[in-house]
N, C-alpha and C positions, 0 to 999 in steps of 0.2 A: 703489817705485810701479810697477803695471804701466804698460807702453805701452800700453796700450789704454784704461786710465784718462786718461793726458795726452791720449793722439787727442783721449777724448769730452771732455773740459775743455776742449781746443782748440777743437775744434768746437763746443762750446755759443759758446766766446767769438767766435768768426767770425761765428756767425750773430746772437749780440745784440749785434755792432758793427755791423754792416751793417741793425739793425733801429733801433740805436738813437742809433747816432751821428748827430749834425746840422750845423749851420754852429757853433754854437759850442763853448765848451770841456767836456769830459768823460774820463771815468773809470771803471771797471767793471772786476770783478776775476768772472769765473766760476770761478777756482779758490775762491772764497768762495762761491758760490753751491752750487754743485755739490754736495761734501761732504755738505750739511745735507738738499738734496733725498731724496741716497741715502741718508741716515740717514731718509730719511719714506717713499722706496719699498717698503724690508723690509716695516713692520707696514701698509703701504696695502692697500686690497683692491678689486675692482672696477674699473670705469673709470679710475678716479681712482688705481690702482696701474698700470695699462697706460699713462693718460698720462706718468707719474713714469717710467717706462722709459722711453718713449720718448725724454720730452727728453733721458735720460743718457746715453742710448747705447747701456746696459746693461740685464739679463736683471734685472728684478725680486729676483728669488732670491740674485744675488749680491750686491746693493746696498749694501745694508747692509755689509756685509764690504769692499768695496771703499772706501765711505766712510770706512770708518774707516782700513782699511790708508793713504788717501791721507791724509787727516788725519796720520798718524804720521811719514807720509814729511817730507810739510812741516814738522813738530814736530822732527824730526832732522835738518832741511837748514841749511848754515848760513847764516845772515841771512834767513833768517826765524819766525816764530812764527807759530804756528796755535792755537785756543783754539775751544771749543764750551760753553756754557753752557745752561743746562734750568732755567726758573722754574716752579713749578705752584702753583695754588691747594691746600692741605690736604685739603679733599677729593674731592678728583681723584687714584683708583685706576689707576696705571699701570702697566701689565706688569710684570713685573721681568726676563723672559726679552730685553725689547725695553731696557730701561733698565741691566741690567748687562751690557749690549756696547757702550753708549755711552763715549765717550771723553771724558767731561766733566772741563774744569776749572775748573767750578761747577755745585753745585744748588742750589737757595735755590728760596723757599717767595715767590707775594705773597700778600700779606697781605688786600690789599682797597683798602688805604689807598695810593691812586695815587700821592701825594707822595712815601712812603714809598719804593714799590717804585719809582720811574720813576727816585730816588736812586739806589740798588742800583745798575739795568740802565745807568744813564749812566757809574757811577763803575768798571763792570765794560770798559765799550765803553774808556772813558778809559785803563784801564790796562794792558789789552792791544794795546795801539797808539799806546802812549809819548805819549798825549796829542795826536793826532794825529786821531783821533775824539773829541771829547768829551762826543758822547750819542749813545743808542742811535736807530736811527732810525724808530724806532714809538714812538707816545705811549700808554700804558697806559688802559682804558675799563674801566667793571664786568665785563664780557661776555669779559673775556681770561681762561680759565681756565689758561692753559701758553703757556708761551714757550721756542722753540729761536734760538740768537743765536749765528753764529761771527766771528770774529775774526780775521783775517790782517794779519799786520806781514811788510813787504819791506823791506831797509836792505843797500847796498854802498857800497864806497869805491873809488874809480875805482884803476885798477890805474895810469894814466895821468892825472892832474888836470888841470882845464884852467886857462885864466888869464882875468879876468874881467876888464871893458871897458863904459861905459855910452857908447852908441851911438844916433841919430836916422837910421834911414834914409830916403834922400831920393827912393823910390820903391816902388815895390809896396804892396800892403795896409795896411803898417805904416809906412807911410810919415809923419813928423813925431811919431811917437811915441817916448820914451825910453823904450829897452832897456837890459838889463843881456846883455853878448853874451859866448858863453864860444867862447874857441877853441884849441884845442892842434895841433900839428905832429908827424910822426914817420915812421917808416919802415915802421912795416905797414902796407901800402896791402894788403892781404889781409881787412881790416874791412871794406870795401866792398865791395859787391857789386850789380849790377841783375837784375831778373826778370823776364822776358818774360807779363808775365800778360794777361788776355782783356781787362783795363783800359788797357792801352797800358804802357811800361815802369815799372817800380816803383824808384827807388833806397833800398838799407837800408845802414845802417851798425850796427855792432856794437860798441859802446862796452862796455867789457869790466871788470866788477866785480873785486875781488881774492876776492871768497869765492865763485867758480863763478856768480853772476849778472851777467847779460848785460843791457844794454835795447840792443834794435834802433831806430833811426830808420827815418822810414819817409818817401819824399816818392813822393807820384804827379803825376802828369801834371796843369797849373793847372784841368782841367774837370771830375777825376775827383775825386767827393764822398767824404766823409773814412770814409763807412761804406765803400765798397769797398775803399779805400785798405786800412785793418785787415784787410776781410775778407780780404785775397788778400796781403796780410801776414804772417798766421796762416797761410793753407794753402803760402805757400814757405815759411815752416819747416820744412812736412815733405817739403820736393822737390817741390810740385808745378808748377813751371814751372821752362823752362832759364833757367839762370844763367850769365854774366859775373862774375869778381871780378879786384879786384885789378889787376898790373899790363898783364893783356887787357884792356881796358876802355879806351875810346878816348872822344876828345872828343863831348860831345851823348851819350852812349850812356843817361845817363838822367835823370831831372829832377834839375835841381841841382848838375849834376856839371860839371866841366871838364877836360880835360886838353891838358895845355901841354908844352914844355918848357922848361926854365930850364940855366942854368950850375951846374955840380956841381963839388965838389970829391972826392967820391967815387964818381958813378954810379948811387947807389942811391937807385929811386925814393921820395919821399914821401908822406905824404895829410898836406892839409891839414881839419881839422874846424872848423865856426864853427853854433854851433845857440844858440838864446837859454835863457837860464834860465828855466824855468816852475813854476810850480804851476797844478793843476788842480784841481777838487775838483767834487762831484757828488753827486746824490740819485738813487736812482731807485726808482721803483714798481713790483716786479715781477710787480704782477697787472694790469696795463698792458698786458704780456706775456706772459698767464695759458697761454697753450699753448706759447710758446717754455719755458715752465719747466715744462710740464707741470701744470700747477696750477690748469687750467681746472674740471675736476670737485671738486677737492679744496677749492674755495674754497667748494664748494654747501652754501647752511648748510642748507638744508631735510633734510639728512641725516647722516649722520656716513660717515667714509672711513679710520677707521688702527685695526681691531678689534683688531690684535696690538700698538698702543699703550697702549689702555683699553677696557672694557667701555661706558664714557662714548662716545657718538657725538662724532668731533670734525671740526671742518672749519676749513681756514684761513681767517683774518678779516685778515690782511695780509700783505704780505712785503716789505721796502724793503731798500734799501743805499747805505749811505753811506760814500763814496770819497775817497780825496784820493791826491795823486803829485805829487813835487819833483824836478826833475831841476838838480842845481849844479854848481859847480866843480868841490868835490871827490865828489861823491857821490848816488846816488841813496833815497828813500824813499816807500814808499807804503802805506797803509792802508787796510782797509776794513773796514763791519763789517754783517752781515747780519741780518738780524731777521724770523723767522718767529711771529708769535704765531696762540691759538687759539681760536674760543668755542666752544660746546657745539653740536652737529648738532640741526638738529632730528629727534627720533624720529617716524616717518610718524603720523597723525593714522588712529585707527581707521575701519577703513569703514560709510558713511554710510547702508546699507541692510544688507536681510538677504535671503536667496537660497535656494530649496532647494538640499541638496544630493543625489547618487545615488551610490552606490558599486556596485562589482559582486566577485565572489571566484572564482576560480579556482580551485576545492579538490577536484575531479575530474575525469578525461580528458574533452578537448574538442578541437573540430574547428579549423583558421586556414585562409585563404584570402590568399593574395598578389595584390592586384590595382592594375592600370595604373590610377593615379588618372584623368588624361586622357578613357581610353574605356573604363571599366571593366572590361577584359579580364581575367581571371583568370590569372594566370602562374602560382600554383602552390594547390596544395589539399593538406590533410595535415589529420591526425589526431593528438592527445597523450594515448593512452594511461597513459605511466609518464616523466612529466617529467625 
């Protein structure tokens, strides 16, 4: 996968945490999103191919290519799956130049008959995500001619497990509520780290998968709302603010954090961890956020927008995703599953009057004059002879 691909993933996920996180629980996976967009900016055209750029990050042109390249990376990474699926009505004539670069692993046909197909697209969402999605998240209408739908499955096993505790804290927030609380001990205090962001200090921790998957924790400061939190979460991943880790990192240095000293019998510092078991799970509507996906012109049914899809005008009639993330003892998992469907554009409605029309022909040497529109001053004068 290029790095310029993870930047703009990163980056779309920065700015729809920050758009769309609230006070309660949530989930959003823009590596799910992403993907499917730049499989739609290739054959887009128009506005509606300029906005699809834009949200990616990326140059129209290569979109497509890179969608797919990133698609393959995540299909070859371990503990996770990636999957793209393409439903069309029968006759619904689709490129073949745009459809044999796709990475599908499913095409299927609907039929008409919504029980039918809504079976298919649930039992597809089901089982590329262990069951963990169990419908697709768009409901099928007459008006759906093609559907594009990806699939992302995330699964690690803590390299480090933790040991699990049901707990009532008798203050803050959660206070009189029963938890299930995990906590583990150990000697790399090098998982921790704080970051000086524009939001006040951020502490992360790095809870470390056994198959090269990571989840960061993330606490900010008690006043700073949880969409910043992410958002400047995301950009120190990629260095952008100085960091503290490990055993420089002093008492207070960032929310959450303590440090002490105790009696050793070997001197080597530790970290203690204690985070509660969660599940999240979530919907989301992403023509809600029709210009953060770019998808503000491409949903205009009055027209069609993907000519290098089909000769059919098409325009998007939804976009949703549906989320989930468990973080446990031993392990983490997360799913999501994306759903693009499409009804027909409308073709512009012929014009409603008639007009003379004038032509003129240039088929012998003639005279041109250059003049300053403003004050109509003549700047140049010439003659064409032999064009």
């Amino acid at each position: 996968m290029a790095a310029t691909t993870a930047r703009a993933v990163n980056d779309m996920t920065a700015r729809w945490a920050r758009e769309a996180v609230q006070e309660g629980n949530t989930v959003l996976t823009a590596a799910g999103v992403w993907p499917l967009l730049a499989l739609l900016a290739g054959p887009a055209a128009g506005p509606a191919r300029k906005e699809l750029a834009e949200a990616l990050g990326i140059d129209a042109e290569y979109a497509l290519h890179a969608g797919v390249e990133l698609l393959a990376a995540l299909e070859a990474a371990e503990g996770i799956d990636a999957a793209v699926g393409l439903w069309a009505r029968r006759a619904l004539a689709l490129k073949p130049e745009w459809l044999g670069g796709l990475p599908l692993s499913a095409r299927g046909e609907l039929t008409g008959d919504a029980a039918v197909d809504q079976r298919e697209l649930d039992a597809w969402a089901w089982r590329h995500t262990d069951g963990l999605i169990q419908r697709m998240p768009v409901r099928l209408h007459p008006g759906i001619v093609l559907l594009l739908a990806g699939a992302l499955l995330v699964r690690t096993t803590w390299e480090q497990p933790f040991q699990e505790f049901p707990v009532v804290p008798y203050e803050g927030p959660w206070a009189g509520r029963e938890l299930a609380e995990l906590s583990r001990s150990g000697p790399d205090v090098e998982q921790v780290r704080v970051h000086r962001t524009p939001a006040g200090p951020l502490t992360a921790v790095r809870v470390a998968g056994d198959n090269g998957l990571d989840v960061h924790l993330l606490l900010g400061g008690p006043d700073v709302p949880g969409s910043e939190v992410l958002h400047h979460g995301v950009a120190a991943l990629g260095g952008a603010y100085p960091t503290v880790t490990g055993a420089a990192l002093t008492d207070g240095a960032g929310p959450g954090l303590r440090v002490t000293t105790v009696p050793s019998d070997d001197g080597i510092p530790r970290f203690d961890l204690t985070v509660p078991r969660f599940t999240v799970d979530a919907e989301h509507d992403l023509l809600e956020r029709a210009a953060l996906f770019g998808l503000g012109t491409a949903s205009d049914a009055s027209r069609g927008h993907f000519p290098g899809m089909s000769d059919t005008p098409l325009a998007v009639s939804a976009a949703r995703q549906a989320a989930t993330a468990t973080f446990g003892a031993l392990g983490f998992r997360a799913a999501a599953v994306t759903a693009i469907p499409f009804d027909v554009g409308s073709i512009p409605p012929p014009p409603r009057y008639q007009a003379q029309q004038l032509s003129a022909r240039y088929d012998r040497p003639f005279g041109f004059l250059a003049v300053q529109r403003a004050s109509g001053l003549v700047l140049a004068a010439g003659w064409v002879a032999t064009p």
